[in-house]
Z-matrix of the N, CA and C atoms (Angstrom, degrees):
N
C 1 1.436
C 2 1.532 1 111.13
N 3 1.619 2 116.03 1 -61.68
C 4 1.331 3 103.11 2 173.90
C 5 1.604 4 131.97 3 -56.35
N 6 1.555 5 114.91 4 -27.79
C 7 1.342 6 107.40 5 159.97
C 8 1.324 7 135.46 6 -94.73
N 9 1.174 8 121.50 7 17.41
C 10 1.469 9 138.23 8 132.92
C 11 2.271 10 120.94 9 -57.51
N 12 1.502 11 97.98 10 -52.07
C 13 1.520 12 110.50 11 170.55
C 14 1.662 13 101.45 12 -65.37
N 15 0.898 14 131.07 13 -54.17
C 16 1.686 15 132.81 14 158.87
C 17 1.264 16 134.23 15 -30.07
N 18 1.457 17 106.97 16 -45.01
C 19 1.564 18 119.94 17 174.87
C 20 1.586 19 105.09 18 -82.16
N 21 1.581 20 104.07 19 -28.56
C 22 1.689 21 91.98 20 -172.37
C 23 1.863 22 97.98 21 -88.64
N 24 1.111 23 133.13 22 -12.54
C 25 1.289 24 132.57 23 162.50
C 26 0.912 25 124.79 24 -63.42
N 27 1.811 26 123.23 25 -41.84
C 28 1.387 27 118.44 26 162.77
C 29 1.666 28 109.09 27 -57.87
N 30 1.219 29 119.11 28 -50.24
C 31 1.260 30 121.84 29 -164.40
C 32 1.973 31 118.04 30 -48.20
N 33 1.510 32 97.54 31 -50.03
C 34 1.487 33 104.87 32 -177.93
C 35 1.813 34 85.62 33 -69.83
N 36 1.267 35 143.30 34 -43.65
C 37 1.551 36 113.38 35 -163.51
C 38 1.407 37 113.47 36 -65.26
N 39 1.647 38 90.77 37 -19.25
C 40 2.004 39 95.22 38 -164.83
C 41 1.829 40 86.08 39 -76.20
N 42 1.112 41 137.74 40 -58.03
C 43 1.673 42 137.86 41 167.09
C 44 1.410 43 107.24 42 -20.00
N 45 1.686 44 126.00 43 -76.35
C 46 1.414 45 145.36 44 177.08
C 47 1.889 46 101.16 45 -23.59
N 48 1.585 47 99.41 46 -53.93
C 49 1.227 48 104.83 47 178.97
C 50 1.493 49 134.38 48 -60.95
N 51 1.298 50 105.81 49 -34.47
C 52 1.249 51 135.32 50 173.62
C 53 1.686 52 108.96 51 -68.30
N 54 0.767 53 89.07 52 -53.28
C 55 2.069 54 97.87 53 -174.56
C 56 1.705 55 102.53 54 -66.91
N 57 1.246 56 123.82 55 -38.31
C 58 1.210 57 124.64 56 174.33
C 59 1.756 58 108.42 57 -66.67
N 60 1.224 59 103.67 58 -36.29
C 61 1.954 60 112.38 59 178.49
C 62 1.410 61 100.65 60 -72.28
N 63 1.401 62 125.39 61 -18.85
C 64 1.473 63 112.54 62 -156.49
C 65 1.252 64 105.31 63 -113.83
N 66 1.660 65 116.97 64 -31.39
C 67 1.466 66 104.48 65 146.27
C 68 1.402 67 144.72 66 -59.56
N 69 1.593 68 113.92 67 1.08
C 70 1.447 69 112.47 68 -170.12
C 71 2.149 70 98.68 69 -93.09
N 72 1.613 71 92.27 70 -16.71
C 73 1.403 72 108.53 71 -173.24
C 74 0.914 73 128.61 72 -51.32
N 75 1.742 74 147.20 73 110.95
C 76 0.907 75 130.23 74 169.82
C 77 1.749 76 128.36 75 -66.75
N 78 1.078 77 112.37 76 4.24
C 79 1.877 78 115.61 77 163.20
C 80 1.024 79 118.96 78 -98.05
N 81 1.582 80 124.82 79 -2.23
C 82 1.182 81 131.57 80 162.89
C 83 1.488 82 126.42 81 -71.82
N 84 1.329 83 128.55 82 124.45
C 85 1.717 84 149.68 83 -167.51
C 86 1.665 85 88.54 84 -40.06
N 87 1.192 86 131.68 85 161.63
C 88 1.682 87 137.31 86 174.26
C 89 1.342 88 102.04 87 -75.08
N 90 1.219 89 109.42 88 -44.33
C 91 1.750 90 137.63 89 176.76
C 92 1.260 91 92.57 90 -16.66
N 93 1.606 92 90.25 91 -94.83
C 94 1.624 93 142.21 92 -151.06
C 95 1.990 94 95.19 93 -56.32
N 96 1.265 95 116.18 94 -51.16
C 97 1.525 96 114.40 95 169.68
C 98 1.466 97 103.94 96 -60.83
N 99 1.190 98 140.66 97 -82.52
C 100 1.697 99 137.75 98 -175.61
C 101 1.572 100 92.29 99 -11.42
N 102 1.331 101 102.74 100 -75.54
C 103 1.632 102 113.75 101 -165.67
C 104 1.525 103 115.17 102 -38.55
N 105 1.562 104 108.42 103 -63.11
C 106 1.202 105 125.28 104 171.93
C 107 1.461 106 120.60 105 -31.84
N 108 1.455 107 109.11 106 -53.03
C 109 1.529 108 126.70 107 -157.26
C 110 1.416 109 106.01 108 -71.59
N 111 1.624 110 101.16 109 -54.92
C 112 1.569 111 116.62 110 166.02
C 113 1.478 112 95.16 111 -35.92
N 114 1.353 113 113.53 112 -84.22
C 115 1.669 114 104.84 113 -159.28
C 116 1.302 115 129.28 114 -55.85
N 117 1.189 116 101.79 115 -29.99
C 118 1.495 117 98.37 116 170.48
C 119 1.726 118 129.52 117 -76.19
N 120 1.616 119 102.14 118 -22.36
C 121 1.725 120 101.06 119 -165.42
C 122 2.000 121 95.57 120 -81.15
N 123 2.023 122 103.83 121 -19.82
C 124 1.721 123 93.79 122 -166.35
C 125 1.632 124 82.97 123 -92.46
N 126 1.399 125 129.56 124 -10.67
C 127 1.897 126 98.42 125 173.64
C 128 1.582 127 99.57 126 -80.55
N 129 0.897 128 135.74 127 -47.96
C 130 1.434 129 123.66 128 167.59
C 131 1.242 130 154.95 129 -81.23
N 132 1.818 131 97.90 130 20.06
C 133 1.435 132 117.42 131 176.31
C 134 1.658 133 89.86 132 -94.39
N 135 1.690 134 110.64 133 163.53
C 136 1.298 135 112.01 134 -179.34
C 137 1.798 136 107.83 135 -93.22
N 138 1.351 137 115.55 136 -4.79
C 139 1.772 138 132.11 137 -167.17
C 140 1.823 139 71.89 138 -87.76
N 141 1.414 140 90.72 139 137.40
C 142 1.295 141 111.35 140 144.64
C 143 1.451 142 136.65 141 -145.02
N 144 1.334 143 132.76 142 173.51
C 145 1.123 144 131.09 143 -134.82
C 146 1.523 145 105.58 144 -73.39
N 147 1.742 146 100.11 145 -50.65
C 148 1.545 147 135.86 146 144.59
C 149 1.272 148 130.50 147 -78.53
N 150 1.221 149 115.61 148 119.93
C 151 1.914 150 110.50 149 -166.27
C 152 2.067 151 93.56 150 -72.02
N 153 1.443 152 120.16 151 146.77
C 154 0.997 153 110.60 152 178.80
C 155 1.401 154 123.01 153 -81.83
N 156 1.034 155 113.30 154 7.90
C 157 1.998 156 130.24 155 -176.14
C 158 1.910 157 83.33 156 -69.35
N 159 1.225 158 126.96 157 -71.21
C 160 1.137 159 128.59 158 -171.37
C 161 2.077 160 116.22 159 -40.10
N 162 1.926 161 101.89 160 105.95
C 163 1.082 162 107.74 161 179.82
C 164 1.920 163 102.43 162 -38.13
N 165 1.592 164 88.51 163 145.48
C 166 1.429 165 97.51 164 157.22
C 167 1.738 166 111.19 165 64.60
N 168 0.918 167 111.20 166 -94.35
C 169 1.892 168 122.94 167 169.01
C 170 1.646 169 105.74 168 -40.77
N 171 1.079 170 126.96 169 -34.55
C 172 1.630 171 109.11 170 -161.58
C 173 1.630 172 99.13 171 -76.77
N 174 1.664 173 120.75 172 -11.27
C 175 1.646 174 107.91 173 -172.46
C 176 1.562 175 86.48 174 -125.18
N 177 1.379 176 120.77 175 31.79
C 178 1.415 177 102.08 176 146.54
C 179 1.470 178 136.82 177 -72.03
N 180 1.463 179 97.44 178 -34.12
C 181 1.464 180 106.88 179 177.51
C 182 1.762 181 123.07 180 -58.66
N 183 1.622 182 85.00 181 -26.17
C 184 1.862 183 84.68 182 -165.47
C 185 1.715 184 98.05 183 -105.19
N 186 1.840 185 117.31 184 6.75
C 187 1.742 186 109.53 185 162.06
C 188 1.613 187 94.87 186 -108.56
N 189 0.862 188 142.51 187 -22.80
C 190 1.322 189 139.62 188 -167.64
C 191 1.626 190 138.77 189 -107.53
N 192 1.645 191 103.61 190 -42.56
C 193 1.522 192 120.87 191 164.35
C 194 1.281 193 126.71 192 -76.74
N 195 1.801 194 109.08 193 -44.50
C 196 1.055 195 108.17 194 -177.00
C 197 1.856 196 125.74 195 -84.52
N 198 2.202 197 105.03 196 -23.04
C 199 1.327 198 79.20 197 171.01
C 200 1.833 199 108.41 198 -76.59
N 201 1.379 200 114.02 199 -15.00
C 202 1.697 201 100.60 200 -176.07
C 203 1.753 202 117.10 201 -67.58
N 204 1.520 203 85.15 202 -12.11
C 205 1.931 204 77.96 203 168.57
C 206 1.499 205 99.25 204 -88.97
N 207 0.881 206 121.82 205 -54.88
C 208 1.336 207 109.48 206 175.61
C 209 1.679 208 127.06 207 -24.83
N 210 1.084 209 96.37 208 -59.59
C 211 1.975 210 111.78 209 -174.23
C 212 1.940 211 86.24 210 -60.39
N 213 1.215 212 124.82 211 -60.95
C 214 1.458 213 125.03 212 -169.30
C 215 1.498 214 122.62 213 -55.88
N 216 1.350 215 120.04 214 -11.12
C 217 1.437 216 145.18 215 176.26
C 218 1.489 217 98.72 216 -86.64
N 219 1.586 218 103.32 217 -71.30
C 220 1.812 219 98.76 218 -169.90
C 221 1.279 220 118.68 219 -61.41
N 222 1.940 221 121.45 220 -12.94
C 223 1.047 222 117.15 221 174.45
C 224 1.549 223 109.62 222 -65.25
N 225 1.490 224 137.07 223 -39.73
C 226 0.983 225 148.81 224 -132.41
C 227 1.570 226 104.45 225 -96.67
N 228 1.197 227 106.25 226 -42.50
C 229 1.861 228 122.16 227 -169.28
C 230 1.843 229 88.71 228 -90.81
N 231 1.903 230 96.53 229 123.54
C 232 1.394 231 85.80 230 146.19
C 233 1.464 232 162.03 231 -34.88
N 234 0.849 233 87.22 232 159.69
C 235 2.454 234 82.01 233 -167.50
C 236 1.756 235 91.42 234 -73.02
N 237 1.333 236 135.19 235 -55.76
C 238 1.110 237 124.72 236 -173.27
C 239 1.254 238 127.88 237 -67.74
N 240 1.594 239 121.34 238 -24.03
C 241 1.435 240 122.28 239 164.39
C 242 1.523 241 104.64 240 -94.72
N 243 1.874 242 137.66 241 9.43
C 244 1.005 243 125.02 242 148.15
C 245 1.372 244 134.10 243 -79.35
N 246 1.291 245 102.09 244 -39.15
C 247 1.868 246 124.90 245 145.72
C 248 1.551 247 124.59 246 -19.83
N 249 1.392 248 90.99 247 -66.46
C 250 2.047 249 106.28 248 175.49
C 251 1.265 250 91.03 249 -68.02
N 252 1.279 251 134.30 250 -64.52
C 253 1.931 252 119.11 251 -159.42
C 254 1.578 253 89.52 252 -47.28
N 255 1.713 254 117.25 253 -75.28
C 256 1.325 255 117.31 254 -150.73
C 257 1.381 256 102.53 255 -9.94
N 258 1.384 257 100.60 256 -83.17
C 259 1.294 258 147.37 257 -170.38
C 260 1.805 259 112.72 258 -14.16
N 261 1.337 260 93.77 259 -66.39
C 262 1.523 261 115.81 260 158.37
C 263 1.997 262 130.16 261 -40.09
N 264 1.633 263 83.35 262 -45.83
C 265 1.911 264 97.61 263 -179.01
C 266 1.672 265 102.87 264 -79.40
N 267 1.523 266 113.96 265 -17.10
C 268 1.531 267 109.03 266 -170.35
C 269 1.991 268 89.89 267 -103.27
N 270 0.964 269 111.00 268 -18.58
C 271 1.704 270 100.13 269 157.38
C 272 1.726 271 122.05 270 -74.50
N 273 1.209 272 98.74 271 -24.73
C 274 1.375 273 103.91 272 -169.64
C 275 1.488 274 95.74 273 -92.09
N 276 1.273 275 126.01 274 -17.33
C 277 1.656 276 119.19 275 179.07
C 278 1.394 277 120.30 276 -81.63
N 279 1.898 278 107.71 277 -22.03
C 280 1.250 279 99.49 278 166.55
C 281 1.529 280 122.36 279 -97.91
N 282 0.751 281 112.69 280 19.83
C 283 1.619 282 112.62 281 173.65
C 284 1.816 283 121.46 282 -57.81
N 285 1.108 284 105.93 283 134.22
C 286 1.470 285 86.30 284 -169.85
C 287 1.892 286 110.48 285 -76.07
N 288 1.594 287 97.14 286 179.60
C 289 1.232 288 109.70 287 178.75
C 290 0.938 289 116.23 288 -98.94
N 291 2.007 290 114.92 289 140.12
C 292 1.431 291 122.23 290 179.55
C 293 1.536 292 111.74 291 -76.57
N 294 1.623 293 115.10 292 112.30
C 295 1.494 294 95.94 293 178.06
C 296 1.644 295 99.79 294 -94.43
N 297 1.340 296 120.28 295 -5.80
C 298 1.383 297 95.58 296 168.82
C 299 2.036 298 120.21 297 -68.73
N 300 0.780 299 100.23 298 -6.51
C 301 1.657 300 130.81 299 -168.23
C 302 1.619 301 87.96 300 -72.48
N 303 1.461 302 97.99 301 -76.88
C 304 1.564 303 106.62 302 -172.29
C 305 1.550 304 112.15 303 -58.95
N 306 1.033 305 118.84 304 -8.94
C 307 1.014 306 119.43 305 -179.08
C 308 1.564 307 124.17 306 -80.77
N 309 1.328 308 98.48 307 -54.54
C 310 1.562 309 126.49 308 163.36
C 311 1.561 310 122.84 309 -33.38
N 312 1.735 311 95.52 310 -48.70
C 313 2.058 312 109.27 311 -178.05
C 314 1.729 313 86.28 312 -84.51
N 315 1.325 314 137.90 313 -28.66
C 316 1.211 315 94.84 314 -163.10
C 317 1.646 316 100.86 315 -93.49
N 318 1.431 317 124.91 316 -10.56
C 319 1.456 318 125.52 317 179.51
C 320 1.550 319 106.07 318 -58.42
N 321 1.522 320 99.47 319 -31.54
C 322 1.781 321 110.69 320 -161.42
C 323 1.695 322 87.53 321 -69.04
N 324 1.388 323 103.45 322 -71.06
C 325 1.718 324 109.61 323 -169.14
C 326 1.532 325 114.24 324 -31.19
N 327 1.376 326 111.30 325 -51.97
C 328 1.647 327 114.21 326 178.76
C 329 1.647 328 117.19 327 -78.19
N 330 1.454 329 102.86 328 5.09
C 331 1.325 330 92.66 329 165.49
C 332 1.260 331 103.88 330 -130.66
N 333 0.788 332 108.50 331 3.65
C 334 2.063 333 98.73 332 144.88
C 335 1.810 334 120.20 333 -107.83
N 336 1.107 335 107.62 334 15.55
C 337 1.576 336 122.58 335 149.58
C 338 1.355 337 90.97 336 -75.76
N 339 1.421 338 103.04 337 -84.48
C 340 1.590 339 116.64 338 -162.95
C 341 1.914 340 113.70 339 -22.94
N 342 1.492 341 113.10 340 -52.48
C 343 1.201 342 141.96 341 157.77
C 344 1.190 343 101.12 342 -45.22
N 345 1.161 344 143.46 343 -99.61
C 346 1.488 345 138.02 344 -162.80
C 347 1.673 346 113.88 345 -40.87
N 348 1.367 347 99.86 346 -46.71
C 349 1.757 348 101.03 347 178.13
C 350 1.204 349 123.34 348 -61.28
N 351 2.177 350 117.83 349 -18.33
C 352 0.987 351 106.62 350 -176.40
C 353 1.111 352 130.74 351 -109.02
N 354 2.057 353 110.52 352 4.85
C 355 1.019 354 145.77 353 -177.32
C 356 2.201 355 98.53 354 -72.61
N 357 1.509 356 99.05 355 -48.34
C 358 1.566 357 113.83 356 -170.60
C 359 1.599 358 113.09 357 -67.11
């Protein structure tokens, strides 16, 4: 069961990804981008509609709103320019990770701890 809920989690991010690629598209319907853009900038903005502190209601938005924007986007964008995005967001998912990258935000973070603690 849980790696079934897993596969469909990757799946809507690999979508999320796609809808953000397919709104930047110029063969994409005006529609189908509005729609897209919306859904993609509020699943990956950290503001939400519902703050998630709120029992119950605060993770409605992110089991309920966001895959139905989702499904309402892919309805909208053709199958052949939904195909090429997919396609694209599951290249872009395997790319590897910069650990010099990660490295960098967490040197920064502890030295603006370091900074704050020595300011106090």
């Amino acid at each position: 069961m849980w790696a079934r809920l897993r596969h469909r989690a990757r799946l809507v991010t690999r979508d999320l990804l796609a809808l953000w690629l397919a709104a930047r598209d110029p063969r994409v319907p005006w529609v189908a981008k509005l729609v897209a853009g919306c859904v993609a900038a509020y699943a990956f903005s950290p503001i939400d509609l519902i703050p998630d502190f709120i029992p119950v209601l605060g993770y409605l938005d992110d089991v309920v709103i966001v895959p139905l924007g989702v499904l309402l986007a892919l309805r909208l964008i053709p199958p052949p320019l939904l195909a090429e995005h997919r396609a694209a967001a599951a290249a872009m998912a395997v790319r590897p990770v910069s650990r010099a990258a990660a490295g960098a935000v967490i040197a920064a973070w502890i030295g603006g701890a370091i900074l704050v603690a020595v300011l106090l």
